[in-house]
C-alpha positions as CSV (number, residue, x, y, z in Angstrom):
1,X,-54.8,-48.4,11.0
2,X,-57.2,-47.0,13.2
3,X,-57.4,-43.7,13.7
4,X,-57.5,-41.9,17.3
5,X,-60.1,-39.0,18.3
6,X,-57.8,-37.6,20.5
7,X,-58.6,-33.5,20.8
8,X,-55.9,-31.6,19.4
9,X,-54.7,-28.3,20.9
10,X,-55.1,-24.8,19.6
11,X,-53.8,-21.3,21.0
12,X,-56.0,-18.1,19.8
13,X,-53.6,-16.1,22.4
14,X,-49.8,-16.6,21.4
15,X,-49.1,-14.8,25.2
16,X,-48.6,-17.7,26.6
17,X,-45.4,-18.1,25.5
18,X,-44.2,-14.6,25.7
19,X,-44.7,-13.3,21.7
20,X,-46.6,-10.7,21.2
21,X,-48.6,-10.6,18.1
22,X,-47.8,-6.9,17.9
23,X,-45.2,-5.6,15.2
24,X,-42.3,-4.9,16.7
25,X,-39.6,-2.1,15.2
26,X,-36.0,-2.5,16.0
27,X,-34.5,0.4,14.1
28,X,-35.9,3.8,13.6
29,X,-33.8,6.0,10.9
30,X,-33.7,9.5,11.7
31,X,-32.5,10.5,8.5
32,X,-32.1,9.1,5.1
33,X,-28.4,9.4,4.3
34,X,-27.4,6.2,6.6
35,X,-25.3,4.1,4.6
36,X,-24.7,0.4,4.8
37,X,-21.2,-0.6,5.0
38,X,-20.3,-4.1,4.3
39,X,-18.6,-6.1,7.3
40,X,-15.5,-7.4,6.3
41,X,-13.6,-9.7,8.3
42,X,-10.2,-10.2,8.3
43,X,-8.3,-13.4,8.8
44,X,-5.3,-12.8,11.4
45,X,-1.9,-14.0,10.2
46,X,-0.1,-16.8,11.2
47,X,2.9,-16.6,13.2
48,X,6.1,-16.5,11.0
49,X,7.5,-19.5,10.4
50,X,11.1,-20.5,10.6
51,X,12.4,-19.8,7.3
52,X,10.2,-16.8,7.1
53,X,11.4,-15.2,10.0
54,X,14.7,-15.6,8.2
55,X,14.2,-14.7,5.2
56,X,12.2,-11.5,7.0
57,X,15.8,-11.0,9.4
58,X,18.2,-11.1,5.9
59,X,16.1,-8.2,3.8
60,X,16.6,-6.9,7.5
61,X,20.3,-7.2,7.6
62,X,20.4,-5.8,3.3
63,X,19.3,-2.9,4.1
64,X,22.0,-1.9,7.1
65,X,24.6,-3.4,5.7
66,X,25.5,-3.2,1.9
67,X,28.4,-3.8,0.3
68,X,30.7,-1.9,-2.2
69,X,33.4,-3.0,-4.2
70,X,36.2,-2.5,-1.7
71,X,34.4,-4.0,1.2
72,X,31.6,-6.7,-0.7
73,X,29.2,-8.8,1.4
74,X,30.5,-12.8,2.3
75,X,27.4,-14.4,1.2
76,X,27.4,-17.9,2.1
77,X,24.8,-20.9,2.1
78,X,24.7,-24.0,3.3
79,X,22.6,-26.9,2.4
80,X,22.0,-30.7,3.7
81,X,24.9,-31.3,1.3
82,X,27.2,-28.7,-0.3
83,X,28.3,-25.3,0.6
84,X,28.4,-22.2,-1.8
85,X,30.0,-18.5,-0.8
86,X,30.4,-15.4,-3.2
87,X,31.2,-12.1,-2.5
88,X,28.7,-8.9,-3.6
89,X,28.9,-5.7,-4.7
90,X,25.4,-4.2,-3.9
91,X,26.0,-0.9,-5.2
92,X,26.9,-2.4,-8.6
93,X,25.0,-5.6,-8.2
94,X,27.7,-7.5,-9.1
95,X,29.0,-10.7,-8.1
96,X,32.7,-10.5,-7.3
97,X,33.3,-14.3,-6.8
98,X,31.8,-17.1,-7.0
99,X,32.6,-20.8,-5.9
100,X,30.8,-24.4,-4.1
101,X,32.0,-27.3,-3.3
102,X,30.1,-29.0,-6.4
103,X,32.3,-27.2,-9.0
104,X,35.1,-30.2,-11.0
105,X,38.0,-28.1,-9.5
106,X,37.2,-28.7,-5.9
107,X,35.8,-31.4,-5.7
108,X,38.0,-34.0,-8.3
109,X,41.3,-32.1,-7.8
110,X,42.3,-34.6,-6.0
111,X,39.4,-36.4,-5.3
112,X,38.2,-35.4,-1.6
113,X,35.0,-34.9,1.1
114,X,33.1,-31.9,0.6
115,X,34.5,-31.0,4.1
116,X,37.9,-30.3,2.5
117,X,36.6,-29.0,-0.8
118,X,34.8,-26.7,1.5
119,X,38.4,-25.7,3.2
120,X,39.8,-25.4,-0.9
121,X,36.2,-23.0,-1.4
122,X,38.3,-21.0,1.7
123,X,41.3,-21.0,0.2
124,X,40.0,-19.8,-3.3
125,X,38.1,-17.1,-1.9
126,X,41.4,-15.5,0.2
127,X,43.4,-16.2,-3.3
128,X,40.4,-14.2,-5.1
129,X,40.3,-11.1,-2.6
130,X,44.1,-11.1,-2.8
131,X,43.7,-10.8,-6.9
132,X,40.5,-8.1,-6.7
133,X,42.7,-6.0,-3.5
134,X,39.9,-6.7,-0.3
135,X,41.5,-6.7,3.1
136,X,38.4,-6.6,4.7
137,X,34.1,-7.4,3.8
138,X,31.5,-5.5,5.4
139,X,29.4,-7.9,6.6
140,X,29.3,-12.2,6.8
141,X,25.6,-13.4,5.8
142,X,25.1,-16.9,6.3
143,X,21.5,-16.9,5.3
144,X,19.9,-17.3,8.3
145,X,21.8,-21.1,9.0
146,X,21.4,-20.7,13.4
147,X,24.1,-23.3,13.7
148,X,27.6,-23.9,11.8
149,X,27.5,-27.3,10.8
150,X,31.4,-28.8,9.7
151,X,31.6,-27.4,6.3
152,X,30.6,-24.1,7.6
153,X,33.5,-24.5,9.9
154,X,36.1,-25.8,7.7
155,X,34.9,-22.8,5.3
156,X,35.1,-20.3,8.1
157,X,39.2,-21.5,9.5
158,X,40.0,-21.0,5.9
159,X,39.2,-17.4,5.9
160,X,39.8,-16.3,9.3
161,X,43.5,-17.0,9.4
162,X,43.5,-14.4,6.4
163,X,41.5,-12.1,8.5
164,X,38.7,-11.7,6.4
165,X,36.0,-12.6,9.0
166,X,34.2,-9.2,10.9
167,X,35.1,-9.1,14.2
């Protein structure tokens, strides 16, 4: 390859493109007790999500309404498939009763749906507050389920025509 005697360019004055050769100070301390502080950036938090904002509105709901042993808490929950409800004492932390359609006795006693065990899960829990002497529960907690699907339903006729249900 041949090589090309082509002049090359060189700048003594680096004015030409506006830098001054000169040192140039940003920040003069006064005094000698500045301090650095780290920056620290903080990530903002998401937006709650569903089941958050419901698990946020139950501790929510605990705190205003607790029950005793004379008026306990209806606790229910319902999943894809089954239903389960109990009754609390949260000034003894104790659970008063306790049933779901999964248990042998409503669910093989005759053999049914788990939309009528879920009526039978009604029926034992007016037979249990008539044993422990409730007439009435502070408050219904469904666990933040929005909408009643048919067990919740079946569950819920059982136990209103006993009056049990909070106006």
């Amino acid at each position: 390859m041949t090589q090309m005697n082509a002049p090359m360019l060189q700048f003594k004055n680096s004015a030409l493109f506006g830098i001054h050769p000169q040192s140039f100070v940003c920040f003069h301390a006064q005094s000698r007790s500045i301090t650095k502080k780290p920056l620290v950036v903080e990530a903002r938090r998401r937006a709650n999500t569903r089941t958050e904002s419901a698990k946020i509105r139950n501790r929510r709901m605990l705190k205003k309404y607790n029950g005793t042993a004379t008026h306990p808490r209806l606790s229910v929950f319902c999943s894809d498939k089954q239903l389960y409800a109990m009754l609390v004492d949260d000034k003894n932390r104790r659970c008063l009763f306790y049933a779901s359609t999964l248990q042998k006795s409503f669910q093989h006693d005759p053999s049914c749906s788990t939309l009528e065990a879920a009526q039978r899960v009604g029926e034992a829990l007016v037979k249990a507050c008539d044993d422990l002497n409730i007439k009435e529960i502070s408050s219904y907690d469904r666990n933040g389920l929005h909408r009643r699907v048919e067990r919740l339903k079946a569950f819920e006729i059982a136990i209103s025509s006993y009056g049990l249900l909070p106006g």
